[in-house]
C-alpha positions as CSV (number, residue, x, y, z in Angstrom):
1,X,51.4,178.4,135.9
2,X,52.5,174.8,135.3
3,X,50.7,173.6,138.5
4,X,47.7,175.4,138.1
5,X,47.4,174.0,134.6
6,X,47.8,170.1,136.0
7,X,45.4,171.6,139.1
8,X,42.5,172.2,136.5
9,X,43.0,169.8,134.0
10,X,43.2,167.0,136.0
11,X,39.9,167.5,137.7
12,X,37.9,168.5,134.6
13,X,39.5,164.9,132.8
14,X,37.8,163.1,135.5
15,X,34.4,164.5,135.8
16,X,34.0,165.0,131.8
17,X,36.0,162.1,130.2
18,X,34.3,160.5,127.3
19,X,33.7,156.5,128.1
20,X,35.8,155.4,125.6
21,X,37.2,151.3,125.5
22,X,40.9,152.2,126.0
23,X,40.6,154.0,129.3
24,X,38.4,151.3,130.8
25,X,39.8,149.7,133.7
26,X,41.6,146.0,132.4
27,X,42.1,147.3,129.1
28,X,45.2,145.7,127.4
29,X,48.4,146.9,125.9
30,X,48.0,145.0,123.0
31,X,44.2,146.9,123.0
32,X,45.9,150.1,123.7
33,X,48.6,149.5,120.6
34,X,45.9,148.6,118.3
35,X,43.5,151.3,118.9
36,X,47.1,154.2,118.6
37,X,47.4,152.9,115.0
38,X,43.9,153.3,114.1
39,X,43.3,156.6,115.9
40,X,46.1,157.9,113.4
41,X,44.1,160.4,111.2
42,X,41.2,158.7,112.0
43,X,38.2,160.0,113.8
44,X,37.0,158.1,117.2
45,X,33.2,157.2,116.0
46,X,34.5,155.2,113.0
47,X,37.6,153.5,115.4
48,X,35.2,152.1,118.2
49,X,33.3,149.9,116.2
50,X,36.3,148.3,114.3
51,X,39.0,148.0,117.3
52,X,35.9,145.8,118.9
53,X,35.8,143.8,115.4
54,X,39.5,143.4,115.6
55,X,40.0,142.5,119.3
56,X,37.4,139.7,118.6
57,X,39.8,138.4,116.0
58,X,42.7,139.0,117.3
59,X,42.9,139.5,120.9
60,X,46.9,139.1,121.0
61,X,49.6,139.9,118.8
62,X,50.2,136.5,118.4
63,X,46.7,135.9,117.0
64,X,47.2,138.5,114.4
65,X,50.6,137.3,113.5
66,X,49.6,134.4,112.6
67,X,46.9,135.0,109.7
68,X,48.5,137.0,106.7
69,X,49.0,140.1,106.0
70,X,46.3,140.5,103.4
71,X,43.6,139.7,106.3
72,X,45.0,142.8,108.2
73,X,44.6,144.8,105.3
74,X,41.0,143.6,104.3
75,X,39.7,144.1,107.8
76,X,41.0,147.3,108.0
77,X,38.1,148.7,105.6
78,X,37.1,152.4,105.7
79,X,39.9,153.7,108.6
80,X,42.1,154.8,105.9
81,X,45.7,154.9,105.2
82,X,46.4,151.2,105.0
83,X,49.8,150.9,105.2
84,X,48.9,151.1,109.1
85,X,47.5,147.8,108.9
86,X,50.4,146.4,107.3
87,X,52.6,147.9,109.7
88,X,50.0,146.7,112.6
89,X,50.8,143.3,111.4
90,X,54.6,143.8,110.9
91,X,54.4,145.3,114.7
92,X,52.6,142.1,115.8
93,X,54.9,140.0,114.0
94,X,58.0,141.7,115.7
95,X,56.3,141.5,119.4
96,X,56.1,138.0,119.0
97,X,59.9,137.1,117.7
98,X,61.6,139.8,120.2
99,X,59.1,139.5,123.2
100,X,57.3,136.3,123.3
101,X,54.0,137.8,122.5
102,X,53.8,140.8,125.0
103,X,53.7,144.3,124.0
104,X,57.2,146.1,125.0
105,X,56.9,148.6,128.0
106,X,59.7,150.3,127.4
107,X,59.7,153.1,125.0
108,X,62.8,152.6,123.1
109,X,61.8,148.5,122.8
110,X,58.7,150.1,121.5
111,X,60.1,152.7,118.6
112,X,62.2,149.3,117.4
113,X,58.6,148.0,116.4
114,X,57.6,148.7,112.7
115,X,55.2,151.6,112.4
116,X,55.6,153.2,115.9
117,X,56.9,156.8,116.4
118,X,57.3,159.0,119.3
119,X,53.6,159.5,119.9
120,X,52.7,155.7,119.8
121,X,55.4,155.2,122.2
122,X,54.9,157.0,124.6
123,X,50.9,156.7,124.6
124,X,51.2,153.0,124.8
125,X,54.2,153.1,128.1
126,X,51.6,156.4,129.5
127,X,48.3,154.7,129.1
128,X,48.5,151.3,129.2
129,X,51.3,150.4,131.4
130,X,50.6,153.8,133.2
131,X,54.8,155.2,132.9
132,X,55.6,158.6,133.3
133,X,56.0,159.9,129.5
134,X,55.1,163.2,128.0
135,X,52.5,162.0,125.3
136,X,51.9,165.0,122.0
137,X,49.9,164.8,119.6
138,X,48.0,167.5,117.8
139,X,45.3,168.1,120.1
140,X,47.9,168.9,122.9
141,X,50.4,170.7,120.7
142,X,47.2,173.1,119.9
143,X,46.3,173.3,123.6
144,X,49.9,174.4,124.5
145,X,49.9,176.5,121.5
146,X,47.1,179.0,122.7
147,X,47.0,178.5,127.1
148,X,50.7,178.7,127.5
149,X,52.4,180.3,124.2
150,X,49.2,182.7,123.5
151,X,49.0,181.3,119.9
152,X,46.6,180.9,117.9
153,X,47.8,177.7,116.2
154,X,50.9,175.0,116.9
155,X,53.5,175.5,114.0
156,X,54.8,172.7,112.5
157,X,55.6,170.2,114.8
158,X,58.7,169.4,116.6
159,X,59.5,166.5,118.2
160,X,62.4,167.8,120.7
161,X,60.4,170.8,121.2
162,X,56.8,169.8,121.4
163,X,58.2,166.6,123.9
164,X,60.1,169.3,126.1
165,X,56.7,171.5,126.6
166,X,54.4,168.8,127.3
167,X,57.3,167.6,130.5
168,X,58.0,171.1,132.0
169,X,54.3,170.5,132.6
170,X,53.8,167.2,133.2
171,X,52.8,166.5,136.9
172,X,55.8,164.1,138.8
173,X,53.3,161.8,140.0
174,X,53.2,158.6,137.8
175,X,48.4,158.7,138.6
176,X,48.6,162.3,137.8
177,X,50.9,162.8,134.7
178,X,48.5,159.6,133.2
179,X,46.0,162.1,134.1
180,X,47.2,164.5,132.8
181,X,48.3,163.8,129.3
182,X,44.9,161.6,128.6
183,X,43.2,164.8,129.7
184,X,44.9,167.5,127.8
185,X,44.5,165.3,124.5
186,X,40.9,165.4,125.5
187,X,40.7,169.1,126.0
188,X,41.7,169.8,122.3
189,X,39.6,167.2,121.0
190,X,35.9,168.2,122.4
191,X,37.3,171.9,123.9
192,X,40.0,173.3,122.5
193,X,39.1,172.3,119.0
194,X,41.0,174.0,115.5
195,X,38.1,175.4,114.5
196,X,35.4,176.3,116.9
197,X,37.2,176.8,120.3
198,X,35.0,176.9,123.6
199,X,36.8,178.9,125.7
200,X,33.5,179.5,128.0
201,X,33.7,175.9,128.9
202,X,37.5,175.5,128.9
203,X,39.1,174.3,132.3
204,X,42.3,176.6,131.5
205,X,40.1,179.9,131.0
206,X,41.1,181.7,134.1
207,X,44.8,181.5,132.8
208,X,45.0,180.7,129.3
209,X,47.4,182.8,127.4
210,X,45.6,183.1,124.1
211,X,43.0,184.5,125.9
212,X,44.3,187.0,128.2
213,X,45.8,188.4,124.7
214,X,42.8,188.7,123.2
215,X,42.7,185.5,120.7
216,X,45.4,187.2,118.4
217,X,45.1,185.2,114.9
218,X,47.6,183.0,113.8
219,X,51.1,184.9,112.0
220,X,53.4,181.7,111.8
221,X,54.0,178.7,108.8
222,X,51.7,176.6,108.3
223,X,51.7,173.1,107.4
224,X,50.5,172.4,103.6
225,X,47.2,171.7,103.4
226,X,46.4,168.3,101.7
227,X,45.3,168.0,98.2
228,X,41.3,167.2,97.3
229,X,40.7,163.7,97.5
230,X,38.3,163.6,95.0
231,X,39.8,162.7,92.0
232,X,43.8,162.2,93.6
233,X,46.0,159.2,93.3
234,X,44.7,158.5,97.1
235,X,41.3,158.2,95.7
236,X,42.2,156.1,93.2
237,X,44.5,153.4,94.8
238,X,41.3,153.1,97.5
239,X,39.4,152.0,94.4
240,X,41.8,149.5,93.6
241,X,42.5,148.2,97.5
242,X,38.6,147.9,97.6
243,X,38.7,145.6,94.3
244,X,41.5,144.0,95.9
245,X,39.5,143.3,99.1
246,X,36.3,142.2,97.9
247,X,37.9,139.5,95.8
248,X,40.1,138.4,98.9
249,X,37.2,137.2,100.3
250,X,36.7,134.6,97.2
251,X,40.2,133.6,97.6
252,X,40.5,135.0,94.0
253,X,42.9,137.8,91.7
254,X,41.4,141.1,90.5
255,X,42.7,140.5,86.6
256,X,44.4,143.6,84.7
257,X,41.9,143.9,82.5
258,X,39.3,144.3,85.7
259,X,41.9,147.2,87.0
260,X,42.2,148.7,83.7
261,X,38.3,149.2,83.9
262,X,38.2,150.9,87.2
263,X,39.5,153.9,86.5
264,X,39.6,156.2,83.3
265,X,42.7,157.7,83.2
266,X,45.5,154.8,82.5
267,X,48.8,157.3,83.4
268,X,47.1,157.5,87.0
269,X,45.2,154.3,87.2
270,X,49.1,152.8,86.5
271,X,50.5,155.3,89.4
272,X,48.4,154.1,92.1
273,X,48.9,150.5,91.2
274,X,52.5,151.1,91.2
275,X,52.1,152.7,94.3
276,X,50.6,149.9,95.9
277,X,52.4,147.9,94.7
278,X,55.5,149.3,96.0
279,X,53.6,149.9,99.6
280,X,53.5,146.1,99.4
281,X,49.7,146.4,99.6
282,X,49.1,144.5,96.3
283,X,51.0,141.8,94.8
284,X,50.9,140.3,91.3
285,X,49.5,137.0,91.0
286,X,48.2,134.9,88.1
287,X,48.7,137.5,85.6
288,X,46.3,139.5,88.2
289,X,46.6,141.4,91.8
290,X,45.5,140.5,95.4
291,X,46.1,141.5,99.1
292,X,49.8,140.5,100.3
């Protein structure tokens, strides 16, 4: 079963990939790095537009390293989670003390870089130096979930676990297991999806597990589902980064008595400050706040 899975999906990746700027012929690592961190809980239509406006900026590591961390964090704008641009910028920083500027191959040189786990690891030594590494992330934990295990749903992930499935099927050649990884992330993410699954067009039809048993439902633990941003802390430190990032461009403080007005409730309004505070995405200044 593990060949005819890499004998159908490699194929289908081929004629069906979407055009996207990181599997374009040239691309570079440091591209490749930049565009893992924002794809992080991110969708792709809102990362395309900004990894251009970044690469503009800051085609190298060592471009980025050298303006401050605040300008990472402004110019990340609406991708969310922001401490990935401080760690971007840590990560750049770090590439340029410990390897003169060049994005790491290697995957253990790699997880040494602030901000980088397994997955961004691996997906930078598979995709952009084109090494033989099993790459998971969700979309291929849910693909091995349902065409090999017959689940419905991936349980919580693994790391050990999820890496060892994704190799006993990884093709040995170095073209096809690139291939192969880019194209099983692809298949969850326009196929195999969570929530409407089409399994007429799916390449692994003919064999896929889930299938064959009739699309049981899901019977394992689930992961918590997130809290409603509307009205969270999350919401509220956004507020406050936004403040923070429209003043950065004046050069100037948002002032405590401006914070104090952006949001009602004072014991969360402090929280989130606190909170970025601590995240080192705010620091006092002038009896005020502003981007690090």
């Amino acid at each position: 079963m593990t060949a005819e899975i890499s004998a159908a999906i490699i194929p289908w990746f081929a004629a069906t990939a979407r055009d996207l700027p990181w599997r374009r012929p040239g691309f570079p690592p440091w591209g490749t790095l930049v565009s893992e961190f924002m794809l992080q809980q991110t969708p792709v239509s809102r990362v395309v537009p900004r990894l251009a406006e970044w690469l503009e900026r800051w085609p190298t590591p060592a471009a980025l390293a050298a303006d401050s961390p605040g300008d990472a964090v402004r110019a990340w704008q609406s991708l969310g989670y922001p401490r990935r641009a401080l760690w971007l910028h840590a990560a750049a920083v770090a590439i340029v003390e410990r390897h003169d500027g060049v994005v790491p191959r290697d995957v253990d040189a790699l997880l040494a870089l602030p901000g980088i786990g397994d997955y961004t690891a691996r997906a930078v030594a598979a995709f952009a130096y084109g090494d033989r590494h099993p790459v998971v992330d969700t979309n291929i934990r849910r693909v091995i979930a349902r065409a090999v295990l017959g689940q419905a749903e991936p349980g919580p992930p693994t790391g050990r676990r999820d890496l060892a499935d994704m190799a006993a099927l990884l093709p040995e050649g170095r073209d096809d297991a690139r291939a192969f990884n880019a194209g099983m992330m692809e298949l969850g993410a326009v196929v195999c999806t969570a929530r409407a699954p089409r399994c007429d067009e799916c390449p692994l039809r003919a064999t896929c597990a889930w299938r064959a048993a009739g699309y049981p439902g899901f019977t394992g633990r689930r992961k918590a589902v997130q809290k409603k941003y509307e009205g969270s802390d999350r919401q509220v430190r956004g507020i406050i980064l936004s403040a923070l990032r429209a003043t950065a461009e004046r050069h100037d403080t948002v002032s405590a008595a401006e914070v104090d007005a952006l949001w009602p409730d004072a014991e969360q309004r402090a929280r989130a400050l606190a909170g970025l505070l601590v995240d080192g995405l705010a620091v006092e200044s002038n009896g005020g706040f502003r981007l690090p």
